[in-house]
Each structure stands twice: as structure tokens, then as C-alpha cells.
Steps between C-alpha positions, in 0.01 A plus 500: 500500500209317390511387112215743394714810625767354331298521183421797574790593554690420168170624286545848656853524398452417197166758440706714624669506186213575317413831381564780172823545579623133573854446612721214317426208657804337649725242344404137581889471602447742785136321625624109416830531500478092577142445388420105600262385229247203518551189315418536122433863546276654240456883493150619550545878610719726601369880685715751624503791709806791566621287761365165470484180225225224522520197298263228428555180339373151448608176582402160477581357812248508774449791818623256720768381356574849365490640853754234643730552217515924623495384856815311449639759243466777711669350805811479342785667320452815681155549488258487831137457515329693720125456479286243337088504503221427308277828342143495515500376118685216663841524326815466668699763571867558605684768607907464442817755524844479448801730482302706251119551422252276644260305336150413516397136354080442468443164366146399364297227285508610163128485352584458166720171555627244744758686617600848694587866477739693678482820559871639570529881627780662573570868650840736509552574874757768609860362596446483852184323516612243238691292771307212638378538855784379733796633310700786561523805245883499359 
């Protein structure tokens, strides 16, 4: 899936959430139940939808060395990325699951320092499509 649609993607799930008569937006337990944070994370936002948690935070270290630390990261310790890209804006982004939600990782220059942001989204699948491709339902 190309990065834009994966965007996309996340943004619609969360609007989806939007409206008069707003559901509860879900626990960040159930979204990130492991939620692998940047170096010297600083929080910068947070958005939510009835089914889906964004976070954004700052950090000092650089998008390159930001995006090798999550590369590494999310290789490991049960975790398997699936897609990496750059977006039109020119941010990296990566696409991860595990035994759980999956996670979508867009790293860019942050314009108001040296350093990055990293956008962190998160959605609740259902049970069944939670496994990681390749694994058998139990």
C-alpha cells in the first residue's frame, strides 16, 4: 500500500470518530499496548477517534537516526515491519504489527528545531485480524 493510502488510511479512522454523538475513544492500552517511543520523547499531540489513537511527539535526535532506531526496534521482540516509504512531504514512514494492533511510524524534520517528530497511530482491529500475516488463528 503506498504511504499516502496509508495516511489516508489512519486519518479516516480516526474522522470517523468525529461527529455529535462521539463514541469514547479507546484506551491507549488497547491501541499501544507496547508503544515504542523515540529517544527523549516529548509530547506534542495526541487525537483520537472511536477506534483509533494518534500521537505526536518531539525528539531531538535526527530523521535518520530516528528512523534506524524504529527500523531496528520494530524488527525485534515480536514486532514485524511490514512497509517502509517516504510520503510526498518526504517523511519516513513505517508500517509495523505484532500479536496485537499494528502501528504506523511517520518520521519527519521538525521545523521548529534540529531534531524530529513522530507521528505514532495506532488502531483496534477485531481478534482475528490482529494476528500478523503468516500465523495461524488459535
Amino acid at each position: 500500500m503506498l504511504p499516502a493510502k496509508i495516511r489516508f488510511a489512519a486519518l479516516c479512522v480516526v474522522l470517523l470518530g468525529c461527529g455529535s454523538d462521539r463514541p469514547a475513544p479507546p484506551k491507549m492500552s488497547q491501541v499501544f499496548p507496547r508503544l515504542p517511543l523515540p529517544p527523549e520523547p516529548t509530547l506534542v499531540s495526541r487525537s483520537a477517534g472511536s477506534e483509533a489513537l494518534q500521537l505526536t511527539v518531539r525528539t531531538p535526535v535526527g530523521v535518520a537516526d530516528v528512523a534506524t532506531y524504529y527500523r531496528g526496534l520494530l524488527n525485534r521482540d515480536g514486532w514485524r515491519l511490514v512497509n517502509e516509504a517516504k510520503d510526498q512531504e518526504g517523511a519516513v514512514v513505517l508500517h509495523a504489527v505484532q500479536d496485537g494492533p499494528p502501528l504506523w511510524v511517520r518520521i519527519r524534520h521538525d521545523d521548529a528545531g534540529s531534531g524530529s517528530l513522530v507521528e505514532l497511530a495506532g488502531a483496534i482491529v477485531a481478534p482475528d485480524r490482529a494476528k500478523p500475516a503468516g500465523k495461524p488463528a488459535s
